[in-house]
C-alpha positions as CSV (number, residue, x, y, z in Angstrom):
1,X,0.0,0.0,0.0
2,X,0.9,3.5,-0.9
3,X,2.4,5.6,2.1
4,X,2.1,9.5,2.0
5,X,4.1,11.7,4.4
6,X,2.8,14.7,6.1
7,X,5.1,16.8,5.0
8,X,5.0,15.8,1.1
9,X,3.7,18.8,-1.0
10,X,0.9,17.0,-2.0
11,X,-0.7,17.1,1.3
12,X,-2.1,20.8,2.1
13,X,-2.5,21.1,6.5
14,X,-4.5,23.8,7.8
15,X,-4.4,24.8,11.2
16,X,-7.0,24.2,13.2
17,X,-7.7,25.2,17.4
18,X,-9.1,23.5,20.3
19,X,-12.0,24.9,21.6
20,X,-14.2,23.7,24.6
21,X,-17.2,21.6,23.9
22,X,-19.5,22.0,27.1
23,X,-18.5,21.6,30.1
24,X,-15.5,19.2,30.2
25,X,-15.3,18.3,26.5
26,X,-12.9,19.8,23.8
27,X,-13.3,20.3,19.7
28,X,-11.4,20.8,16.8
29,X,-12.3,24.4,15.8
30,X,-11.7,23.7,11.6
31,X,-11.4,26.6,9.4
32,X,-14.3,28.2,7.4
33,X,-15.0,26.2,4.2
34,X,-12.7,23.6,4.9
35,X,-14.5,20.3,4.9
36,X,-18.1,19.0,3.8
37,X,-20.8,20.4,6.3
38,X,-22.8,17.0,8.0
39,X,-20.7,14.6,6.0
40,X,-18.9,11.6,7.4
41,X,-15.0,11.3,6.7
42,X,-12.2,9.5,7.6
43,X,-10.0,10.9,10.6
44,X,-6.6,9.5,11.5
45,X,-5.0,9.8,14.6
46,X,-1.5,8.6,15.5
47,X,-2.4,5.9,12.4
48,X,-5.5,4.9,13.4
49,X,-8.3,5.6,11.4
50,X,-11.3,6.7,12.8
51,X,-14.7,8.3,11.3
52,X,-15.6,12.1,12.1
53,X,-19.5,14.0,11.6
54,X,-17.9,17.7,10.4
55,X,-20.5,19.4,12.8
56,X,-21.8,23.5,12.6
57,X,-24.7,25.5,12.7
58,X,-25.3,28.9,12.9
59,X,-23.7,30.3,15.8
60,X,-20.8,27.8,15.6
61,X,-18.1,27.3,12.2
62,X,-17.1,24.1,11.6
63,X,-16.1,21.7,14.2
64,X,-14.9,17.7,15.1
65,X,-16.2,16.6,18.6
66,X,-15.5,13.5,18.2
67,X,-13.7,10.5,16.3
68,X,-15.3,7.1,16.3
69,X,-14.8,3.4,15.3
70,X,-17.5,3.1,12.5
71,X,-19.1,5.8,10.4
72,X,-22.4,4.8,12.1
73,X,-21.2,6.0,15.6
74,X,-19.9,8.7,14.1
75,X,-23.1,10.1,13.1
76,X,-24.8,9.1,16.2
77,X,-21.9,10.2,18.6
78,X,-21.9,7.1,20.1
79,X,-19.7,4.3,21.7
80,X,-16.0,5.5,23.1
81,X,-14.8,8.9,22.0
82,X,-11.0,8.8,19.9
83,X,-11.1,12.3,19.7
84,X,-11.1,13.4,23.3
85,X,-8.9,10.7,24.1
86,X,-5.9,11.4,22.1
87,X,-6.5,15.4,23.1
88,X,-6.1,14.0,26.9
89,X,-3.2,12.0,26.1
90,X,-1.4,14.9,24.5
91,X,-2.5,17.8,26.3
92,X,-3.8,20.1,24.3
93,X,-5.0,23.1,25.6
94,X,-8.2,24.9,24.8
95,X,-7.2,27.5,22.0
96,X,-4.1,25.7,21.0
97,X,-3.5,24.9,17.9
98,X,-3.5,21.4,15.7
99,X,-2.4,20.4,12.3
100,X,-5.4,19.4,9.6
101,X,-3.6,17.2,7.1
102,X,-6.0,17.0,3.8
103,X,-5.1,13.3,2.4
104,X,-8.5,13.1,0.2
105,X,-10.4,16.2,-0.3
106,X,-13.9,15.9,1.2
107,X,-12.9,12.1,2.7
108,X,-9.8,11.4,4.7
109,X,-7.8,13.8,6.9
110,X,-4.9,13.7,9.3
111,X,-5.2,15.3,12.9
112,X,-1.8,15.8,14.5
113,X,0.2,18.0,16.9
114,X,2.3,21.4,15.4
115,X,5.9,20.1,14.9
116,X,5.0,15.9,14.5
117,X,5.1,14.3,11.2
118,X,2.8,11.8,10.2
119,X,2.9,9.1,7.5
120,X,-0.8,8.0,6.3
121,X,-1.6,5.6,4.2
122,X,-2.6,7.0,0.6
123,X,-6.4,6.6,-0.1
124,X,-8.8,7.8,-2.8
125,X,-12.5,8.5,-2.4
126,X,-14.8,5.9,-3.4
127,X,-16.7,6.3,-6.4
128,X,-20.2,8.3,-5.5
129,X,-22.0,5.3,-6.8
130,X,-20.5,3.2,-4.7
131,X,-20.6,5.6,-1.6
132,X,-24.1,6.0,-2.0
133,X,-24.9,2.0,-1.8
134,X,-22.2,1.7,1.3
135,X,-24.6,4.4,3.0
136,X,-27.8,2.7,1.6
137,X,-26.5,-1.0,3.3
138,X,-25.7,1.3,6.5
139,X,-28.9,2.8,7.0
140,X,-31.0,-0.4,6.6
């Protein structure tokens, strides 16, 4: 399988910020226009891939609350929380900042700390056709 580093040109990062998510929970703040409102993508974190909801609304841009083990849980929110986790385990402050590598426009990104490389494993999106009968066998 194809490997892509972090740092090859062909992988744009944005920066992103930790924000607070209620009372005891923390987000990834994304910028403006970055990735697909309500969609389900892939997230990896320390190469691990996980599925993300990109979340927003009116009063709030967009936003990751949470990482999850199927793309099911991911757009329920349930079962245990990647996401939070792995901002636990490396301490990321609320306003600090994180790297948003883009492997697959609109399908699989990289979430990693500001000065880390990463090496992800190169993936293309699916074609729509079959993306939309993966969601149909999902849903029923």
């Amino acid at each position: 399988m194809d490997r892509i580093s972090s740092e090859n040109p062909a992988v744009e990062t944005l920066r992103a910020r930790v924000a607070r998510h209620g009372a005891r929970r923390k987000r990834i703040d994304l910028p403006e226009d970055s990735l697909p409102d309500g969609e389900v993508v892939r997230l990896v974190i320390d190469g691990t891939t996980y599925h993300a909801r990109i979340e927003g609304g009116f009063a709030d841009g967009p936003h990751v609350s949470g990482a999850y083990e199927t793309p099911e849980m991911a757009r329920e929110g349930s079962g245990p929380n990647r996401l939070q986790t792995w901002l636990e385990e490396v301490e990321r402050p609320v306003g600090g900042s994180v790297l948003l590598d883009v492997i697959e426009p609109d399908f699989a990104y990289g979430l990693r700390e500001p000065g880390e490389e990463a090496v992800y494993e190169a993936v293309e999106k699916p074609n729509e056709s079959l993306a939309e009968i993966a969601r149909n066998l999902e849903d029923s």
